[in-house]
C-alpha positions in Angstrom: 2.3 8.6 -11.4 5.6 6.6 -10.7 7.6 9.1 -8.3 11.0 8.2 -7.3 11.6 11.4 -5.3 13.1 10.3 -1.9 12.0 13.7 -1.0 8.4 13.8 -2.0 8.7 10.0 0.1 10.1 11.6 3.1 7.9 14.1 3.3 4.7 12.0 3.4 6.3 8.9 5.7 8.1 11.7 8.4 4.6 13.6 8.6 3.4 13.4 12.5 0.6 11.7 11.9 2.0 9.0 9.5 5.2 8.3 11.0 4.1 6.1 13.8 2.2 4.2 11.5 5.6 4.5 8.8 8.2 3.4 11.2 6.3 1.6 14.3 8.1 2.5 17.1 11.7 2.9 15.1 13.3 6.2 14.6 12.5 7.8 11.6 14.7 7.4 8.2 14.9 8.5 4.8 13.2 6.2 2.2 15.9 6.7 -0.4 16.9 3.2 -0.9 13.2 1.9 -0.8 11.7 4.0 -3.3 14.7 4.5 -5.6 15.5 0.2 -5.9 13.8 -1.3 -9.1 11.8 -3.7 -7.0 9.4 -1.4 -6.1 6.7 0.3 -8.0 6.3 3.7 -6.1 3.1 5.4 -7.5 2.0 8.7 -6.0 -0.8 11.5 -6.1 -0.7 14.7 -4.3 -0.3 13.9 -0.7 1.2 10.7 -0.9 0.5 7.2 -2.8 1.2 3.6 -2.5 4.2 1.8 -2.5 4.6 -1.8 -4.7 7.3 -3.7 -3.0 8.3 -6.9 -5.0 9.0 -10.0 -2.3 9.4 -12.7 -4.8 12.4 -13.5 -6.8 9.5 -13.6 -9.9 8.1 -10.3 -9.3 4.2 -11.8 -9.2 4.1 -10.9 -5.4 4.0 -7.4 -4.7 3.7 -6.1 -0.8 1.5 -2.6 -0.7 2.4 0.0 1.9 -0.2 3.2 1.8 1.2 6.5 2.7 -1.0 9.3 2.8 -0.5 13.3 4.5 -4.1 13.9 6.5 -4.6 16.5 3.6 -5.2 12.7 1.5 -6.9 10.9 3.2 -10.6 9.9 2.1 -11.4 11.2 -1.4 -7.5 11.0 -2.8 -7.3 7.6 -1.2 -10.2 5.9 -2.7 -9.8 7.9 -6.4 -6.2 7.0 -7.1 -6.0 3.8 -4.9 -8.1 1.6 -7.6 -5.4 3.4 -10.0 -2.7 2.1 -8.3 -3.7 -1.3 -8.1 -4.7 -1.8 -11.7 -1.0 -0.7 -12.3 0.1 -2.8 -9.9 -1.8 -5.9 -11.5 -0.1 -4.4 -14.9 3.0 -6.2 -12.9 2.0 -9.1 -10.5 -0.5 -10.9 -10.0 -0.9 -11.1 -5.9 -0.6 -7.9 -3.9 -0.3 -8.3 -0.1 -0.8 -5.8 2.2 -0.9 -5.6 6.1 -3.4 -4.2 8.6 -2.3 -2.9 11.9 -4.3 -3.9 14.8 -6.0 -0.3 16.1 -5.2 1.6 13.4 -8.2 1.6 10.9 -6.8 3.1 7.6 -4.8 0.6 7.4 -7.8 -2.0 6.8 -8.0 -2.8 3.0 -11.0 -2.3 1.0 -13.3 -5.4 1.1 -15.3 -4.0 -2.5 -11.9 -4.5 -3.9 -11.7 -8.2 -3.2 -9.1 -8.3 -0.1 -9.3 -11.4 1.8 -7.9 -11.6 5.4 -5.6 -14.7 6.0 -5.3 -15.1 9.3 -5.7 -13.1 12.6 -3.8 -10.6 14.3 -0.1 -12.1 14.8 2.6 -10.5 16.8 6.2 -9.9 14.2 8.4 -8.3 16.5 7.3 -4.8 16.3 5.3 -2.5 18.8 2.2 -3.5 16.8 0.1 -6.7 15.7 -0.3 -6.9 12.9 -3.1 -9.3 9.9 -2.1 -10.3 6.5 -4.5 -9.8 3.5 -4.2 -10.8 0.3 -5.7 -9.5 -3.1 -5.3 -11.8 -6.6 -6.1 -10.3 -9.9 -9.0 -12.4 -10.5 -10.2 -11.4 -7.1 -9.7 -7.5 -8.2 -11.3 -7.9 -11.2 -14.6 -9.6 -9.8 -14.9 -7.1 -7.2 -17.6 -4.0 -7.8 -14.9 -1.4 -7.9 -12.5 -3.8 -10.2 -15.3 -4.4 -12.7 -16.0 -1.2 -12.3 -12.0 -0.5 -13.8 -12.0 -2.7 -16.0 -15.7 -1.2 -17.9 -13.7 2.8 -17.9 
């Protein structure tokens, strides 16, 4: 599950079809340093996975990026995407995440207790982008969280 393979990272962020999502607008660039540095909890499945960034100097905030090949999405999304957050709550206990504005897979799951916290805000990239925001307590209320927690 954790996979610090730069190569397996590259792979999956440089894809066509991820890569403008990946690097908005930037050139493309080797994920080595990210998914390597002991902040971050990078958990994978097949065809891609989630990265757990850590933003606080405590380590309860962790920042989600989802990478997925087409050959993921749907099915290997949703199976291993509650897995990776009930790791990720092993280590915080607030996960942010960040939609971007036209680009629907990026919406988090509502049945797993994301909350939005604002609208749409431009940061200096070629995209807008809207915060959400999922707490443990929040995870384990929701259907698919209870739903965990009862396996």
């Amino acid at each position: 599950m954790i996979n610090r393979d730069p190569a397996f990272w590259d792979s999956v962020a440089q894809h066509p079809q991820v890569a403008p999502h990946v690097f908005m607008g930037r050139a493309t660039s080797s994920l080595a340093g990210l998914v390597e540095h002991p902040g971050v909890l990078p958990l994978a499945s097949e065809n891609g996975g989630v990265l757990f960034v850590g933003i606080d100097p405590l380590g309860m905030v962790r920042e989600m990026h989802t990478m997925y090949k087409p050959e993921g999405w749907g099915r290997e999304v949703a199976l291993f995407g509650r897995k990776f957050i009930e790791e990720a709550f092993k280590v915080c206990s607030l996960i942010t995440t960040n939609e971007q504005e036209g680009h629907w897979r990026s919406l988090p799951p509502k049945s797993h207790g994301w909350v939005s916290s604002g609208e749409f805000r431009e940061v200096g990239l070629s995209k807008r982008v809207r915060l959400w925001l999922l707490t443990r307590e929040a995870w384990v209320a929701s259907p698919v969280g209870r739903k965990m927690q009862c396996q």
